[in-house]
mmCIF file of the N, C-alpha and C atoms, coordinates in Angstrom:
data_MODEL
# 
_entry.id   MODEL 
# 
loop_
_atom_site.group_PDB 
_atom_site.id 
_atom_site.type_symbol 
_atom_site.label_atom_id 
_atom_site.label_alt_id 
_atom_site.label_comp_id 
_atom_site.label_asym_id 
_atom_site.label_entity_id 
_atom_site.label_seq_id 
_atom_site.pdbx_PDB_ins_code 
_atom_site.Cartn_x 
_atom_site.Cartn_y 
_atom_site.Cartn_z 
_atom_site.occupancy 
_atom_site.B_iso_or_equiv 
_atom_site.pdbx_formal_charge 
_atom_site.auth_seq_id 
_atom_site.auth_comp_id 
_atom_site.auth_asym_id 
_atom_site.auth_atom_id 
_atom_site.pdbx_PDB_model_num 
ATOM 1   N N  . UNK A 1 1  ? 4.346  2.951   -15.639 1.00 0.00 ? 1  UNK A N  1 
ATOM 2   C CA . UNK A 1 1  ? 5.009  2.827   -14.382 1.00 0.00 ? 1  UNK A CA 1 
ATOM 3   C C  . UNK A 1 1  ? 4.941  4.168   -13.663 1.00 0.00 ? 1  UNK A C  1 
ATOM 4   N N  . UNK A 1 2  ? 4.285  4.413   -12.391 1.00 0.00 ? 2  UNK A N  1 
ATOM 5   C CA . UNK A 1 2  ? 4.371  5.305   -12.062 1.00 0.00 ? 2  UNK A CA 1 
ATOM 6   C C  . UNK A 1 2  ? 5.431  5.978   -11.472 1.00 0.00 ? 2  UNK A C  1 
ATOM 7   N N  . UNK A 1 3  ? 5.552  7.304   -11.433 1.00 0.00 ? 3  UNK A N  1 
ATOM 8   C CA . UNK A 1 3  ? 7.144  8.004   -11.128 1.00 0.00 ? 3  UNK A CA 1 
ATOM 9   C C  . UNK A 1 3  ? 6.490  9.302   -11.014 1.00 0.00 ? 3  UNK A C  1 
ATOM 10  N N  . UNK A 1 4  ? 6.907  9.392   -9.625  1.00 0.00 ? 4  UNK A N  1 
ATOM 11  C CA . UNK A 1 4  ? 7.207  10.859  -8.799  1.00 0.00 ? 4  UNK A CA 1 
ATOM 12  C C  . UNK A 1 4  ? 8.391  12.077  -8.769  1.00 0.00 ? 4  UNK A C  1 
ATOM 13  N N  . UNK A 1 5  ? 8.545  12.686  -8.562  1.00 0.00 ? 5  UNK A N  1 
ATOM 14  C CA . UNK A 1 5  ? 9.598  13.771  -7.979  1.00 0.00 ? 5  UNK A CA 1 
ATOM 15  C C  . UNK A 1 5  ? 8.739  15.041  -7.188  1.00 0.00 ? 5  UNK A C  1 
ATOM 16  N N  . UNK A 1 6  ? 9.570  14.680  -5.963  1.00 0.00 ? 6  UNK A N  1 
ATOM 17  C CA . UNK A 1 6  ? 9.706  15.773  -5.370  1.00 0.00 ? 6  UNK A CA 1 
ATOM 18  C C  . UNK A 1 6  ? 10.370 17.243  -5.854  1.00 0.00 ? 6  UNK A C  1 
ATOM 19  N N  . UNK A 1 7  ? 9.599  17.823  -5.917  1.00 0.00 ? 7  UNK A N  1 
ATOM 20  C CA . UNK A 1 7  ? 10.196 19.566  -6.297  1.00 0.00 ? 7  UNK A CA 1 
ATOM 21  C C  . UNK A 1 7  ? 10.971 20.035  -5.598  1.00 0.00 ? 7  UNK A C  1 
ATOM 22  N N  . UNK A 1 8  ? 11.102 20.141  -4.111  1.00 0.00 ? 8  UNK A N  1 
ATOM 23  C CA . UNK A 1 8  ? 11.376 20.281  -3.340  1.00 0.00 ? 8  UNK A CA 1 
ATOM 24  C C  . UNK A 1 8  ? 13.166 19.628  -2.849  1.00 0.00 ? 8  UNK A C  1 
ATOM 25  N N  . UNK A 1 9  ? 13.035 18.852  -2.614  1.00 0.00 ? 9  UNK A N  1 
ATOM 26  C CA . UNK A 1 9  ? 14.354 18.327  -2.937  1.00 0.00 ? 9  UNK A CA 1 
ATOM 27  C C  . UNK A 1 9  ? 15.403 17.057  -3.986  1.00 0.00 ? 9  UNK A C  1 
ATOM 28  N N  . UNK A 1 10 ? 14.000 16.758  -4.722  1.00 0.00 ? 10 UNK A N  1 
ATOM 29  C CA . UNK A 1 10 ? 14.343 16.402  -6.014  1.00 0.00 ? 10 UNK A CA 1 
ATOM 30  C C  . UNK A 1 10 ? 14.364 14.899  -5.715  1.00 0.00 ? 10 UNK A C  1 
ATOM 31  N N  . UNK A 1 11 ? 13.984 14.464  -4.720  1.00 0.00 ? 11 UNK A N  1 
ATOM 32  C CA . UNK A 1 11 ? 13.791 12.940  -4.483  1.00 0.00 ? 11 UNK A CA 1 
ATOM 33  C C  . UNK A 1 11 ? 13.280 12.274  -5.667  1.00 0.00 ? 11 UNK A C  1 
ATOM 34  N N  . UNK A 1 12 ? 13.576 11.168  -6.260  1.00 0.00 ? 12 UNK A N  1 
ATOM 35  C CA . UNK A 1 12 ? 12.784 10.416  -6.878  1.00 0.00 ? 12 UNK A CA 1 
ATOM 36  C C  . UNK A 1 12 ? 12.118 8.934   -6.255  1.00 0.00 ? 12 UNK A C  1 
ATOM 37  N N  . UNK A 1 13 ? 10.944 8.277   -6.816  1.00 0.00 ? 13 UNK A N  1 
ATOM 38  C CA . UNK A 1 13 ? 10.418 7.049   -6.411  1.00 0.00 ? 13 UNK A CA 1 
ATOM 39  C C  . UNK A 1 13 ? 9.793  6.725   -7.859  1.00 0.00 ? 13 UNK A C  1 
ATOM 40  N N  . UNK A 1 14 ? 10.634 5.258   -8.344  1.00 0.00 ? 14 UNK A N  1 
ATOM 41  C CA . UNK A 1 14 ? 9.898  4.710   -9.924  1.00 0.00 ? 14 UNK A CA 1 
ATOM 42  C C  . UNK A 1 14 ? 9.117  3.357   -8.684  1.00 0.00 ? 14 UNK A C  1 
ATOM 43  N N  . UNK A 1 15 ? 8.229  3.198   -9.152  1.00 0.00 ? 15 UNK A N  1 
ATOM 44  C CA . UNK A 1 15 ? 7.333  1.655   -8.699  1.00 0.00 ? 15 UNK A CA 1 
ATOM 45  C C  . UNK A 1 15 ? 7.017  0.689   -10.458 1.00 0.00 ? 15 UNK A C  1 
ATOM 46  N N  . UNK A 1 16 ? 7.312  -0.307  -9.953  1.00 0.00 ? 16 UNK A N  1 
ATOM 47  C CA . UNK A 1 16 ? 7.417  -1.661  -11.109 1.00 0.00 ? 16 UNK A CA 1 
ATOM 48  C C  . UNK A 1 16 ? 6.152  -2.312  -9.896  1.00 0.00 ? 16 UNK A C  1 
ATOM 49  N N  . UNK A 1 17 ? 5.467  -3.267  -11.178 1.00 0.00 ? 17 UNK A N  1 
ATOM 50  C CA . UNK A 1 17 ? 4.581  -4.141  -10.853 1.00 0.00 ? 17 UNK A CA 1 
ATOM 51  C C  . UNK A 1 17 ? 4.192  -5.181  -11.103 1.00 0.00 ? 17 UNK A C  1 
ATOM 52  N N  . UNK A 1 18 ? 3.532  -6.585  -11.264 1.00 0.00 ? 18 UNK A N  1 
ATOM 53  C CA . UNK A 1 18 ? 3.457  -7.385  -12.103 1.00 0.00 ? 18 UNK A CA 1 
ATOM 54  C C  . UNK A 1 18 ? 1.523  -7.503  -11.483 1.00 0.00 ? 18 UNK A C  1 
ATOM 55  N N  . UNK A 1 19 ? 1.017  -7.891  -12.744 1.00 0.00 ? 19 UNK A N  1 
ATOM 56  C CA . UNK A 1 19 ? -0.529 -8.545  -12.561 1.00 0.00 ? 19 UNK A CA 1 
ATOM 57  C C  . UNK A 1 19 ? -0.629 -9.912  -12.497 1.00 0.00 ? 19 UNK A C  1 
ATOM 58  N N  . UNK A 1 20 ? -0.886 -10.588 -11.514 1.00 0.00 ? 20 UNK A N  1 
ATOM 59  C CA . UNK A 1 20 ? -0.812 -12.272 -11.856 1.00 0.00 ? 20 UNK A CA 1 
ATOM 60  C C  . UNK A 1 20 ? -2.270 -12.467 -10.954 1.00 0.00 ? 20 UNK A C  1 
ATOM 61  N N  . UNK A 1 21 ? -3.298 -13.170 -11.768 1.00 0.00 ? 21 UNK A N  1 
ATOM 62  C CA . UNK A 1 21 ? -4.674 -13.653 -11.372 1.00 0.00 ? 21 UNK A CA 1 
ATOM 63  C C  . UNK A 1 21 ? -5.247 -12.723 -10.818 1.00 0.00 ? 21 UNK A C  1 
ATOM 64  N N  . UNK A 1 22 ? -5.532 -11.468 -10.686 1.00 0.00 ? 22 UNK A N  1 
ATOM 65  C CA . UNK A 1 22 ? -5.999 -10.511 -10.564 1.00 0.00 ? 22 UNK A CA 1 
ATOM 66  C C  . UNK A 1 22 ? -5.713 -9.594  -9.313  1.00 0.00 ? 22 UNK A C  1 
ATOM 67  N N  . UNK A 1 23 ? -4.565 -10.033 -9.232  1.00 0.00 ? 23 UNK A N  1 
ATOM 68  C CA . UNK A 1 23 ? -3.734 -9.464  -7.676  1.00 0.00 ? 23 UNK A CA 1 
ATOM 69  C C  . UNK A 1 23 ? -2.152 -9.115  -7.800  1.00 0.00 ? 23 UNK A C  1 
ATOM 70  N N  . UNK A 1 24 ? -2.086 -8.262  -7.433  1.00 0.00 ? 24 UNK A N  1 
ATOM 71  C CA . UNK A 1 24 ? -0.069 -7.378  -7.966  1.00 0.00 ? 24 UNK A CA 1 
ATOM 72  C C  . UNK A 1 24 ? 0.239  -8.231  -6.733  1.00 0.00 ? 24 UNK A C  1 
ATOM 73  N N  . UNK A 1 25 ? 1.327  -8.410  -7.596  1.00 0.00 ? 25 UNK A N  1 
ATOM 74  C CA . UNK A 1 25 ? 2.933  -9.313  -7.124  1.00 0.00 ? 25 UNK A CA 1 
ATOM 75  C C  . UNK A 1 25 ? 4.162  -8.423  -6.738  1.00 0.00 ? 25 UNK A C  1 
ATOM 76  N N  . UNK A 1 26 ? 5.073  -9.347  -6.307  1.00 0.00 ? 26 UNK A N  1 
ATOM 77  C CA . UNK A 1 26 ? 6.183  -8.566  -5.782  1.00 0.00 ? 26 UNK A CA 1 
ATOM 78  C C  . UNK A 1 26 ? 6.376  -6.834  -6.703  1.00 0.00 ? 26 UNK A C  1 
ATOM 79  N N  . UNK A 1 27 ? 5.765  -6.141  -6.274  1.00 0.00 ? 27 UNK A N  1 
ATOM 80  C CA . UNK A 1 27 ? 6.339  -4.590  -6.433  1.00 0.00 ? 27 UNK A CA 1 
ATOM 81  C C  . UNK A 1 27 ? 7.651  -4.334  -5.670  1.00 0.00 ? 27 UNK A C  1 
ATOM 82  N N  . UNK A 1 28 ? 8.052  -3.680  -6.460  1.00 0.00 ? 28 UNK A N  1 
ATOM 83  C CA . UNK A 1 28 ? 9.908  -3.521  -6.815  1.00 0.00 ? 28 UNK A CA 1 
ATOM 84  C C  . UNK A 1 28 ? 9.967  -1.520  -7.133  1.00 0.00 ? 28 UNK A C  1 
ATOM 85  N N  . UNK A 1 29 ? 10.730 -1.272  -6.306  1.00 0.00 ? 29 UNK A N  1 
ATOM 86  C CA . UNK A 1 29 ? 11.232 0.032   -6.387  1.00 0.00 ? 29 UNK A CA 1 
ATOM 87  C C  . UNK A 1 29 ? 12.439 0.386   -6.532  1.00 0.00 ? 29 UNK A C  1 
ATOM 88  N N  . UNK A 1 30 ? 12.254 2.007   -6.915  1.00 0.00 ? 30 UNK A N  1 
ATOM 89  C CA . UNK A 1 30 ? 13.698 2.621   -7.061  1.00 0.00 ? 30 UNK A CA 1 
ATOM 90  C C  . UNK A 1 30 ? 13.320 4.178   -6.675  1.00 0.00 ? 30 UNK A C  1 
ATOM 91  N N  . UNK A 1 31 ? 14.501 4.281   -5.862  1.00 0.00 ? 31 UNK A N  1 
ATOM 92  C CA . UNK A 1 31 ? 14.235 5.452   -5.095  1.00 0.00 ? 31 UNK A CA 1 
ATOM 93  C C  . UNK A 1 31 ? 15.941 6.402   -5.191  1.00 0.00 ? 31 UNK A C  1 
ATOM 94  N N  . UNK A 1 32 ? 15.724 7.543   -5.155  1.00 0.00 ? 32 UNK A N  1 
ATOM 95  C CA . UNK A 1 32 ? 17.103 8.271   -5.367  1.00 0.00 ? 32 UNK A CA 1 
ATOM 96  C C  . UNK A 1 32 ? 16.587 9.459   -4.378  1.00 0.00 ? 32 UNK A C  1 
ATOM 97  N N  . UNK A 1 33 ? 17.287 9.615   -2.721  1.00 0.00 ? 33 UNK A N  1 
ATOM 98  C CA . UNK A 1 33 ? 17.033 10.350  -2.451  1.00 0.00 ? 33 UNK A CA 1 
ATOM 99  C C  . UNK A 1 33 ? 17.352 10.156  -0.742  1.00 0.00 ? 33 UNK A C  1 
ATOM 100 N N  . UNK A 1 34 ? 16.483 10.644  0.255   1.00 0.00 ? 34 UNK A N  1 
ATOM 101 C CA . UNK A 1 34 ? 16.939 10.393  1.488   1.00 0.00 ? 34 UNK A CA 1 
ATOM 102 C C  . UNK A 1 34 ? 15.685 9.205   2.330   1.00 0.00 ? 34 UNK A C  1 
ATOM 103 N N  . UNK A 1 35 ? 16.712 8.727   2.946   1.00 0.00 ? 35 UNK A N  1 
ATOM 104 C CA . UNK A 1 35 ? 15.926 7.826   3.881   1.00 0.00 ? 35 UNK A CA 1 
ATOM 105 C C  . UNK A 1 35 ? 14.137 7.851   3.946   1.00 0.00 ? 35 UNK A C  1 
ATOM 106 N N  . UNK A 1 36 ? 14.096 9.129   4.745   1.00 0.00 ? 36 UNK A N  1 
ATOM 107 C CA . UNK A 1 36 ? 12.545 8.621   4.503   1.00 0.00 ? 36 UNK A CA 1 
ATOM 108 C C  . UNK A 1 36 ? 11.744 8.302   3.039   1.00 0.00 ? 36 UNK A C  1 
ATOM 109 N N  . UNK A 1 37 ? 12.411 8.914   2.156   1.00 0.00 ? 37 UNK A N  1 
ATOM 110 C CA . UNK A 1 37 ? 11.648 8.055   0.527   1.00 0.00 ? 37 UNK A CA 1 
ATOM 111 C C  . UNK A 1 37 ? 12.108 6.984   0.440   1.00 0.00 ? 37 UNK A C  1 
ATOM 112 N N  . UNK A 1 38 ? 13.372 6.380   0.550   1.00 0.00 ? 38 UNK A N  1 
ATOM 113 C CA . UNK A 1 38 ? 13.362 5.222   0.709   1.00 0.00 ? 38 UNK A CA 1 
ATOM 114 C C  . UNK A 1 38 ? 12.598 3.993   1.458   1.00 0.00 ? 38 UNK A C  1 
ATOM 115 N N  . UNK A 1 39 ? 11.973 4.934   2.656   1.00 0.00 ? 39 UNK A N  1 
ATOM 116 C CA . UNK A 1 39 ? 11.115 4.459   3.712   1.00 0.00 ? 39 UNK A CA 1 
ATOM 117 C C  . UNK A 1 39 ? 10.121 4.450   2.994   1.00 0.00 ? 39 UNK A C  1 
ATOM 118 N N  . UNK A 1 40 ? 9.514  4.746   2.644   1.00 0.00 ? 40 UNK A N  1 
ATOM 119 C CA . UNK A 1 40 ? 8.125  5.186   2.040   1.00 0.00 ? 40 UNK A CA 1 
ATOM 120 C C  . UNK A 1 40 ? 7.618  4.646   0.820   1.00 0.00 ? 40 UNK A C  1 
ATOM 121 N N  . UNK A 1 41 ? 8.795  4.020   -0.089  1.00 0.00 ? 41 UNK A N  1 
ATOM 122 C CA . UNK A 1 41 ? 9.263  3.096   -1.092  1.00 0.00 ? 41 UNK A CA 1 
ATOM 123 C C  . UNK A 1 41 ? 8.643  1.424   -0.233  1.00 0.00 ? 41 UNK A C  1 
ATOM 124 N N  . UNK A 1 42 ? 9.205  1.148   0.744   1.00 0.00 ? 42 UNK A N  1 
ATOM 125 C CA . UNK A 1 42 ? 9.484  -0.154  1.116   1.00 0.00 ? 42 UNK A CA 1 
ATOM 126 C C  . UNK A 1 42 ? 8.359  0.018   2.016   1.00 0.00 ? 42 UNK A C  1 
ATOM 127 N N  . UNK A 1 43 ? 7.261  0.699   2.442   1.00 0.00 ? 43 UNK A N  1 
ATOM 128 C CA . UNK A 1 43 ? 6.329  0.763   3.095   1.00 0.00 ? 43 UNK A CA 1 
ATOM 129 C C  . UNK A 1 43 ? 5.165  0.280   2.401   1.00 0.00 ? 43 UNK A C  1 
ATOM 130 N N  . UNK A 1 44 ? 5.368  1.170   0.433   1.00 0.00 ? 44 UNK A N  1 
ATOM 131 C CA . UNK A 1 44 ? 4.085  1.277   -0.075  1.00 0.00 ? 44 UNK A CA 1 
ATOM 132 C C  . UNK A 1 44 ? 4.033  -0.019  -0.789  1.00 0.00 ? 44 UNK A C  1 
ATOM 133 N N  . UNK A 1 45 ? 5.465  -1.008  -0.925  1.00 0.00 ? 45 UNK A N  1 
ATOM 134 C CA . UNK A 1 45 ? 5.304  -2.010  -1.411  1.00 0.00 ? 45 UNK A CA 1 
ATOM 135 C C  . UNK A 1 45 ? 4.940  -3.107  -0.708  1.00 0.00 ? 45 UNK A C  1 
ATOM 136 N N  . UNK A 1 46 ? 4.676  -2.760  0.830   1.00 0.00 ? 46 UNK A N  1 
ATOM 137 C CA . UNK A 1 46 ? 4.144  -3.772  1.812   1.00 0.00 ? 46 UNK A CA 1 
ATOM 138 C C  . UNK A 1 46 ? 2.552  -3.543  1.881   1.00 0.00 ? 46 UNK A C  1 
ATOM 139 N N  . UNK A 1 47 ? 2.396  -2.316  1.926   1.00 0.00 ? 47 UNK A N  1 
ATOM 140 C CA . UNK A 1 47 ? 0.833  -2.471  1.888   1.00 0.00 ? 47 UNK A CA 1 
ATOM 141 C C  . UNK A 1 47 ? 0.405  -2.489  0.684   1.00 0.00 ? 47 UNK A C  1 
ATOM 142 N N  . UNK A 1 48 ? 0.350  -2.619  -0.604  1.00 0.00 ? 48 UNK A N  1 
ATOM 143 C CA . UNK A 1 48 ? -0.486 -3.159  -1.738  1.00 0.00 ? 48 UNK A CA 1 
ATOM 144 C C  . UNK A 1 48 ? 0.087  -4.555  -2.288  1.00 0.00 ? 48 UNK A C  1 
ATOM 145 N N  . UNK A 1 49 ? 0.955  -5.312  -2.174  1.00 0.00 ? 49 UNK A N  1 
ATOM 146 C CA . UNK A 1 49 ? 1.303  -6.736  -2.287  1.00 0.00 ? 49 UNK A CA 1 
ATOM 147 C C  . UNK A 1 49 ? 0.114  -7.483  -1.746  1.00 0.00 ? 49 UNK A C  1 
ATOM 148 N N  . UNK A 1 50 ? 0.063  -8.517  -2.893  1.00 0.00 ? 50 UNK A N  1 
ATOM 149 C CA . UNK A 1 50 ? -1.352 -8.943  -2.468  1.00 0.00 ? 50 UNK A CA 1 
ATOM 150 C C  . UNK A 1 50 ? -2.859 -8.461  -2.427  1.00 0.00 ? 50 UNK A C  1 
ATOM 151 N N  . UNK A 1 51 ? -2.690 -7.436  -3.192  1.00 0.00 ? 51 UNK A N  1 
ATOM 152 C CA . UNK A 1 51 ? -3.987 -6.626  -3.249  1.00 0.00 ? 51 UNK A CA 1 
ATOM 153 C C  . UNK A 1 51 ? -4.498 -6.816  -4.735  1.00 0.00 ? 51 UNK A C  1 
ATOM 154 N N  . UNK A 1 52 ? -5.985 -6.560  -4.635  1.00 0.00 ? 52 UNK A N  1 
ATOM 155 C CA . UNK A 1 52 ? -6.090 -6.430  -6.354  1.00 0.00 ? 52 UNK A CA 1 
ATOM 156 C C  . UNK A 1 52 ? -5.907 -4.813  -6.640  1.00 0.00 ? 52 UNK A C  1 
ATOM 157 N N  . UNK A 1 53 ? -6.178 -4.716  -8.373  1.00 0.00 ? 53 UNK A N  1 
ATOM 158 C CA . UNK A 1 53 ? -6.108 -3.431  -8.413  1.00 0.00 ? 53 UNK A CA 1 
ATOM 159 C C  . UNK A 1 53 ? -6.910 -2.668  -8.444  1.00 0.00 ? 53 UNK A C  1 
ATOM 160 N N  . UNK A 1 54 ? -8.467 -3.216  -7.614  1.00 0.00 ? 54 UNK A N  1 
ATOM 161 C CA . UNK A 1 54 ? -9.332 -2.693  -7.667  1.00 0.00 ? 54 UNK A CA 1 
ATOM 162 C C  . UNK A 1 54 ? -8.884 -1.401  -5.711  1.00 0.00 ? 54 UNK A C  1 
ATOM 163 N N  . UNK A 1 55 ? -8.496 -2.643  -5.012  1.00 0.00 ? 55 UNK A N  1 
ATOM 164 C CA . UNK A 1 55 ? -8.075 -1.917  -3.508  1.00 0.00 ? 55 UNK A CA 1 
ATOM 165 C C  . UNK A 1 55 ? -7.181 -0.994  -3.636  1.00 0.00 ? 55 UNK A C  1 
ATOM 166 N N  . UNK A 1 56 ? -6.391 -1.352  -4.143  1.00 0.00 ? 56 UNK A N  1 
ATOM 167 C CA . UNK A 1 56 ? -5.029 -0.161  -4.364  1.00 0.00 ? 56 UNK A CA 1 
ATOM 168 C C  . UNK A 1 56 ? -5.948 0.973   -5.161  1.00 0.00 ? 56 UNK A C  1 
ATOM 169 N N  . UNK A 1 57 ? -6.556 0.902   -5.472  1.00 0.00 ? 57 UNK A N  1 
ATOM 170 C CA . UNK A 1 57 ? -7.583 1.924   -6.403  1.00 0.00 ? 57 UNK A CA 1 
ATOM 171 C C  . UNK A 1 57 ? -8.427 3.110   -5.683  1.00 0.00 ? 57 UNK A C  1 
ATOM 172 N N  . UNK A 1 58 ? -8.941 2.052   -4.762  1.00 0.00 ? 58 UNK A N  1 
ATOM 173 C CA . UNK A 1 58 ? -9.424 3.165   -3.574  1.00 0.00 ? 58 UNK A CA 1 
ATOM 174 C C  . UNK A 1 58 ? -9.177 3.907   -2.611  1.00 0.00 ? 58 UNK A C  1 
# 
């Protein structure tokens, strides 16, 4: 599961995923920190939903 921190002000972002027929499903986050990571959380789970993991790759 991938997991970030910011150094800087210590933000965190965990991302959850599921593989179903060769395309990620509802991605699910957790974020501890200020608005825009939270933003940025609910952004990155709109653009790779529905993707395989070959796109999210590139």
């Amino acid at each position: 599961m991938p997991k970030r921190l910011n150094p800087v002000c210590a933000d965190r972002l965990r991302l959850s995923l599921q593989v179903q027929h060769g395309g990620l499903k509802p991605w699910r986050f957790l974020a501890y920190g200020c608005p825009p990571t939270l933003a940025c959380g609910s952004v990155l789970t709109e653009l790779i939903e529905e993707k395989t993991i070959a796109e999210v790759s590139s």
